[in-house]
N, C-alpha and C positions, 0 to 999 in steps of 0.2 A: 056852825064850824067851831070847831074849838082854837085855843092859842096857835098851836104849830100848824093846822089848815089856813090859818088866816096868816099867817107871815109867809107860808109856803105861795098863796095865792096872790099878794100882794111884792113880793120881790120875785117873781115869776115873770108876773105881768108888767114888771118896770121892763121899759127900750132902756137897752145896754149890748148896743154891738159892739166890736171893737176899739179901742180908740173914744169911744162915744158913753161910757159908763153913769155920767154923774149921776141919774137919778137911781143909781142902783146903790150907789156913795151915800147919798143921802139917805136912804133906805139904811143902809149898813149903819150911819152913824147914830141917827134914831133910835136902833131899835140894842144900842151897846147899853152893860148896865154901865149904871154909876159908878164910879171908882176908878174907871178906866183913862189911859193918859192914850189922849188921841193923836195921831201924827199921820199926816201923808206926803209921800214921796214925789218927785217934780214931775213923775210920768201920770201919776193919776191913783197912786194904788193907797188905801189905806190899811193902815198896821193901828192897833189897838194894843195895849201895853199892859194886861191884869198882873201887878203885882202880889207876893205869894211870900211865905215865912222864908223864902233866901230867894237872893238878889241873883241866883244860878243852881241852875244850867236855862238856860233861855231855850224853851218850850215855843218851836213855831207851828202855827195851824194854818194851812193856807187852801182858799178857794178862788174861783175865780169869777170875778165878776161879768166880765162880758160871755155874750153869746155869740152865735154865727150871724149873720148876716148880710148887707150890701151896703151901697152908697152908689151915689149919685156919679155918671162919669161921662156922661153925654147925653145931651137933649135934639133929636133929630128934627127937620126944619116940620114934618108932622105932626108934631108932639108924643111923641115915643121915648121913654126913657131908656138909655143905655148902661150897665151898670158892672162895677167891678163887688167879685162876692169876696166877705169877710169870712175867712173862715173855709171847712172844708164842704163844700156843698154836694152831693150827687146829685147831677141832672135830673135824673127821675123821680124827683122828690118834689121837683118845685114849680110846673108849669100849674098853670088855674088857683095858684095858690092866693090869696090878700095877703098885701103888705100895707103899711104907714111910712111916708117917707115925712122926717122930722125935719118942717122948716121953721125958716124967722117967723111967717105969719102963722103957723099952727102944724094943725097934721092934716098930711093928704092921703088920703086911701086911694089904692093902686091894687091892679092885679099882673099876675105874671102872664104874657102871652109869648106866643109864638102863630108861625103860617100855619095854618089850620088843617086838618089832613085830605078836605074836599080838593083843598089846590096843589095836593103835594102828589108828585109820583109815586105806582106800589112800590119801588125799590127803598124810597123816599123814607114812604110806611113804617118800616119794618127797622129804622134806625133809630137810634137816644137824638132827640133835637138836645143841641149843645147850648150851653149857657150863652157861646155866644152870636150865639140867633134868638136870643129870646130879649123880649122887653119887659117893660113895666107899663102898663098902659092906663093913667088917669082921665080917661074921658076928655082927654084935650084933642084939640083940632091942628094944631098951631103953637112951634115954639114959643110965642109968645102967649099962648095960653098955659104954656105948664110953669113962666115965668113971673104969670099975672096972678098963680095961685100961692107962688113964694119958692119953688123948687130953684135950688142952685148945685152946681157941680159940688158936690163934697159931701152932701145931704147923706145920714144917715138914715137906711132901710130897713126894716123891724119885720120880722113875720107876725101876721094876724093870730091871735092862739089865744082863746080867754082858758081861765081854770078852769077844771071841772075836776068834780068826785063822780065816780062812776057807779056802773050795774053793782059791782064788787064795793060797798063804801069804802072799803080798804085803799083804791087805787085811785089815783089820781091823774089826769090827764094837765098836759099845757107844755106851753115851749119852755125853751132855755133851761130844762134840769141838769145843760151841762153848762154852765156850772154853778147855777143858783143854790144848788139844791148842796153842793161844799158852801158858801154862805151864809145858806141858813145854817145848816151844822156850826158851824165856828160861832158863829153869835148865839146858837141854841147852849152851846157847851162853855163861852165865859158867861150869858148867866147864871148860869149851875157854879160854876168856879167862884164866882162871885160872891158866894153864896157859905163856902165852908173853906179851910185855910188846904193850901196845894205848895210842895216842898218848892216849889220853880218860879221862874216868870215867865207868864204865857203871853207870847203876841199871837192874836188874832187878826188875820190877812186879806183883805179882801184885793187879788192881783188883777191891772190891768192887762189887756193885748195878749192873753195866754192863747187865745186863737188864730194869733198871727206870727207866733215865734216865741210862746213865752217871756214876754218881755216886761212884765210888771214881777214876776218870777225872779230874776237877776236881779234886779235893782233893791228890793226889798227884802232881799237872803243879804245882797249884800250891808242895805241899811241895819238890819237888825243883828247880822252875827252868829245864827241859831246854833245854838248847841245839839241839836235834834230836832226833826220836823216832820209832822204828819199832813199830810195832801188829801185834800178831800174832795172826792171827784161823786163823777157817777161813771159808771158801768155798761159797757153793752151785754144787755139781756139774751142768752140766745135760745128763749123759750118762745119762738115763733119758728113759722114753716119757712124751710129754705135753709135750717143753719143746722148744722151737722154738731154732737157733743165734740167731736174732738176739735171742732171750729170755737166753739164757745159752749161751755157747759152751764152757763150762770143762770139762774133761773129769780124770776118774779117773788116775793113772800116766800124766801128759801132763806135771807137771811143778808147781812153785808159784803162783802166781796174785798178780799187784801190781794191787792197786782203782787205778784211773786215777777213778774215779766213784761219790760216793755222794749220797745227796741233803743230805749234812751238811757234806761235806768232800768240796776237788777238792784232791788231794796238791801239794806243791810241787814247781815241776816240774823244778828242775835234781837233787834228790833222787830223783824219780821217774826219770830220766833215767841217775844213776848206779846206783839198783838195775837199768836195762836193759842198761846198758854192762857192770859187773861179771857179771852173770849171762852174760853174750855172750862174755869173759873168760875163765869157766870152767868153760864150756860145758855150766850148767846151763839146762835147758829151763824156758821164763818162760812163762805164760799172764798175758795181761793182760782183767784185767775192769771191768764199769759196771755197778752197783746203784743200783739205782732205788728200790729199798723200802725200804732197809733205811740205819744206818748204823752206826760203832764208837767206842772212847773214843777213836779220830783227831779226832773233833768235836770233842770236849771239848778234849782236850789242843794240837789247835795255835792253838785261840784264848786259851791261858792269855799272861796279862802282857801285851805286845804282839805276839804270835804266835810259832808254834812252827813250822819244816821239818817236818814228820809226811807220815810213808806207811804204807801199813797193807801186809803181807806177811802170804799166807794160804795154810793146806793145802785142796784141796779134800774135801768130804762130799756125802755122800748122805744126803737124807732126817735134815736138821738141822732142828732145832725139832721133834723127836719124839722116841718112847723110846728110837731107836735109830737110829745113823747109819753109815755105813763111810767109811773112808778107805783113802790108798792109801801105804805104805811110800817107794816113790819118791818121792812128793811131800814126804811128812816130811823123807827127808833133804836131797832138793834144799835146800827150805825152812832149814833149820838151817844147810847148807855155805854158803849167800848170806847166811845172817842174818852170820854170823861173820865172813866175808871183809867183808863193810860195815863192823863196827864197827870191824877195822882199819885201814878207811883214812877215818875219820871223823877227821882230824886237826883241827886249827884253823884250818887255811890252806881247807883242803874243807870246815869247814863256814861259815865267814866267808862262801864266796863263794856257798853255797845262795842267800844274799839280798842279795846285792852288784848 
């Protein structure tokens, strides 16, 4: 594995559901370069601080650390865990699935069940078992067996999902690339910044709870101030069966993807305008996309103070908001070579006239 396989693998594989980040924090801090003035917020989010030949316009780059997931929300006198999900989960994603629930005494593996279809009605059959009919079932017999193994009410739940590089070496399989995979970008793009002199100061974001309301989002637009901000997400892919182009045109190693659309936030558009130009530039391949369902901490963040320039820049996935997704190598780096070349020319005169 080379550098970027092995941070991709390694902040992937960190538990980081909502609310529950740290080891994803500590990952983030680790892996910041040198020179950087570190600070976090009382909610859990950390902001990295590269300063650059002017002290303005404040360059913000935000990803978000946690993923989907659950927690712990009742223990039935069986030993059956009951559980509230972090996050947006679709039903049919998650039954037979392994999870880790993270306790005081260590980690317990768990799988997802439900009543089995030998004892279910045909009417029965033929419907979504709903999240809340299903368990968690660790081999216990007995509340007080899933109590004796250290599970308590509150316990954060992890989906099971190791890395992998696939058939294609290009592509990459594993959980959480929403939003590991903004992340890695942002620490990928201040070492490089690091590295040669940039007209701005760039903070580097890693936000908590953006799965449960963008809430690491707000706090940290507000702490910082941005003068402009780029959102680094990931993307739904809609190069699998079932998904119509005019539902999602975004395809696998086609290239980065700029949200023009979401139902929270329409980017600003001389901003939106230069990540098309620059990518056109240097002759990295752009996918441009509109989400309807969905949105990112771009909401949050360009309505802090009196509004913020924000564009969201994403890698495309497949099969996000489940225990396991793929991405595509090309995209990553396109993704990263356009993050960097933006912040170099985010001067003060180019971001004045964002809203001039």
């Amino acid at each position: 594995m080379d550098s970027t396989e092995l941070l991709l693998k390694r902040i992937t594989e960190a538990p980081g559901v909502s609310g529950y980040e740290h080891a994803v924090r500590q990952i983030m801090r680790a892996e910041l370069p040198a020179g950087v003035v570190i600070e976090q917020d009382k909610i859990g989010s950390i902001i990295a601080r590269l300063d650059g030949t002017q002290p303005a316009p404040k360059v913000m780059l935000a990803g978000h650390m946690d993923e989907i997931g659950f927690m712990v929300r009742y223990i039935t006198d069986e030993g059956f865990i009951k559980f509230v999900p972090l996050g947006g989960w679709w039903d049919q994603v998650m039954l037979a699935q392994r999870v880790v629930i993270k306790t005081h005494k260590g980690d317990v593996i768990g799988v997802l069940g439900a009543k089995p279809p030998h004892l279910i009605s045909k009417d029965e059959r033929s419907k979504m078992v709903e999240k809340r009919d299903m368990y968690i079932d660790i081999g216990a017999r007995s509340a007080a067996e899933v109590k004796e193994a250290g599970v308590r009410l509150g316990d954060p739940i992890i989906p099971v999902s190791e890395f992998a590089i696939l058939a294609n070496p290009k592509t990459y399989l594993s959980k959480a690339w929403d939003d590991r995979i903004g992340c890695a970008l942002t620490l990928q793009a201040l070492q490089a910044l690091a590295g040669a002199p940039h007209p701005n100061t760039v903070y580097g974001v890693g936000t908590v709870m953006e799965e449960v309301g963008l809430r690491g989002a707000r706090t940290t637009a507000f702490a910082i101030a941005p003068d402009v901000a780029i959102v680094l997400e990931s993307d739904i892919a809609g190069d699998v069966p079932g998904i119509k182009p005019e539902e999602s045109a975004i395809k696998l190693g086609h290239g980065p993807s700029l949200l023009v659309y979401d139902y929270a936030m329409i980017p600003n558009l001389k901003l939106r305008d230069l990540v098309i130009d620059t990518a056109k530039e240097l002759d990295i391949p752009l996918q441009l996309s509109a989400m309807e369902g969905g949105a990112t901490d771009g909401a949050a963040i360009h309505l802090n103070a009196s509004g913020v320039p924000t564009v969201v820049i994403s890698v495309p996935a497949r099969h996000i908001h489940s225990h396991a997704g793929i991405i595509h190598r090309d995209d990553y780096d396109g993704a990263l070579k356009l993050l960097i070349a933006l912040v170099r020319r985010l001067d003060a005169a180019t971001v004045h006239n964002l809203t001039a």
